[in-house]
N, C-alpha and C positions, 0 to 999 in steps of 0.2 A: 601657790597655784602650780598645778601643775604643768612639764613644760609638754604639748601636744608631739613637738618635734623629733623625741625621743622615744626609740626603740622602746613599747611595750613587751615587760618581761614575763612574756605567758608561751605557752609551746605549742597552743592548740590556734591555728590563723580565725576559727569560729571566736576563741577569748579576746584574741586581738583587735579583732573587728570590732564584736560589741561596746569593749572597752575605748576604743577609739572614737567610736559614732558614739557613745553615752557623755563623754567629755564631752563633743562636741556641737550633740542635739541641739541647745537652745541657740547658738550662734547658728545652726544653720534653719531653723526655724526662725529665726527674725530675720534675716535675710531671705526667705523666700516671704514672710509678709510683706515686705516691702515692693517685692517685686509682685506681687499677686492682689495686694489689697486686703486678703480674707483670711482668718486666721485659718478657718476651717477648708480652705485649698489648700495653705500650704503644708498644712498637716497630709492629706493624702498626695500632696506632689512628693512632700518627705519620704514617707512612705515608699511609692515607687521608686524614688532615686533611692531608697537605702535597699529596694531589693537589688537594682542594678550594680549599685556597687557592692555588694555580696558577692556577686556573681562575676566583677572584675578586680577583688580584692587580691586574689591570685598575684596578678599584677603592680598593684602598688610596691611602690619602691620606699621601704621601710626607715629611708634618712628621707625622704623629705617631707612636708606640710601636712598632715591629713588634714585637715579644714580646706586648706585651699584645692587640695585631689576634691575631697567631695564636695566642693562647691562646684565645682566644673559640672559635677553630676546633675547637683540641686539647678543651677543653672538651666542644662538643656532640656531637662525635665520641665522645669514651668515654664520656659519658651516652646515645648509641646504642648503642657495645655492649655495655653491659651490659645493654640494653634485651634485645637478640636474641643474645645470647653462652651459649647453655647450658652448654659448657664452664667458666664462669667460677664459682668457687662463690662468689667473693662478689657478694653484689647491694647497692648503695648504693640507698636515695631518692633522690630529687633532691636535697631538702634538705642531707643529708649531703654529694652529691657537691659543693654551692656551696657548703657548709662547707669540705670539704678543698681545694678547690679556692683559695679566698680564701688559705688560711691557708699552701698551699704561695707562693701569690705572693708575702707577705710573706714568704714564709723564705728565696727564692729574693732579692729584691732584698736583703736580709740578707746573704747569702752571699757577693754580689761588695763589700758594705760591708768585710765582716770577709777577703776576700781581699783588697783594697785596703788595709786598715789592717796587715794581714801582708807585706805587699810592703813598706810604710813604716817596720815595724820591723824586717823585716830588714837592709835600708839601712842602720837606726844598729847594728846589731852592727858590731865590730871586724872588718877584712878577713880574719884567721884563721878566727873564728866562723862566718862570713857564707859564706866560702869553703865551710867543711864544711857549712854547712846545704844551700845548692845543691849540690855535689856529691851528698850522700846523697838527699834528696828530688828535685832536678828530674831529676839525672843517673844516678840510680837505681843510682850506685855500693855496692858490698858494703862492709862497715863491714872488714873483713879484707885489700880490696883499699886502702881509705883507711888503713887503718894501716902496712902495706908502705912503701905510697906516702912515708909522713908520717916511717915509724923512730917511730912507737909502739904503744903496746900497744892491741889492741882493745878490752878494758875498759876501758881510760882514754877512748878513741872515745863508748864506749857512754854511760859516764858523762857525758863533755860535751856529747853530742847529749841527753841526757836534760834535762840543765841549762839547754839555748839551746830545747828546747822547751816548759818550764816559765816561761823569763823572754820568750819570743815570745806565751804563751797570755795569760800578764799584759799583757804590752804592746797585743796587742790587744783583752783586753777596756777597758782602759785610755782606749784610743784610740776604741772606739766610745765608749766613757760620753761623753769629752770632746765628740764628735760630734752625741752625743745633749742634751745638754745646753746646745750653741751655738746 
């Protein structure tokens, strides 16, 4: 993974930018769902906050967070429209919205902890395991076409993908505790 933190090595502030807002997109689209409710608000709140921050990229100061610079943006952004959005039936206070807003940032940094500790227990499955896990999840293979493939039965498939996501769910709660704990 890459780390966001770090000076992008491009010469043009246009390369920099996009490459920074494209790492960053879907973290900052789930966090404006959460605070919007609607997928299709926070896609156009996105929108406007990436034109703004365009426009004050100038500015950004190149050691620190871009996610957290443009979430500042994504932020004030849908706390305007809900300001002026009639279509939107829900309406947050502010309060609420730096409630939800706080709490998606924590769950957001959360999520690449627990997809980092997922990537390091998949690693220690056996090359069989490990094999079928990536095939069926990254490679979006059919559990039917994996058993063909393999000469066995798709219930036996089904079963085993059940069993390596039951000993990966432990592994990584596992693996945060240790983390949390160090």
């Amino acid at each position: 993974m890459a780390d966001l933190n770090q000076p992008v090595p491009t010469t043009e502030p246009s390369e920099r930018f996009i490459t920074l807002l494209n790492a960053t997109h879907g973290r900052l689209l789930g966090f404006l769902r959460v605070m919007l409710g609607n997928s299709a608000d926070a896609e156009d709140v996105l929108q406007r906050a990436s034109l703004t921050m365009w426009r004050k990229f100038g500015e950004f100061d190149q050691t620190l967070d871009f996610f957290a610079w443009a979430s500042s943006f994504a932020f004030y952004e849908a706390k305007n429209f809900q300001r002026v959005a009639a279509r939107s039936k829900l309406h947050f206070d502010d309060e609420l919205m730096a409630r939800l807003a706080e709490e998606r940032m924590v769950d957001l940094e959360l999520k690449d902890a627990r997809f980092e500790a997922m990537e390091r227990c998949v690693e220690e499955l056996d090359a069989t395991s490990r094999d079928l896990v990536r095939e069926f999840y990254l490679n979006d293979m059919q559990v039917e076409a994996l058993a063909q493939r393999s000469g066995r039965a798709p219930q036996t498939l089904y079963n085993k993908l059940s069993i390596l996501r039951r000993l990966l769910s432990e592994c990584v709660r596992r693996k945060l505790a240790q983390e949390a704990g160090a």
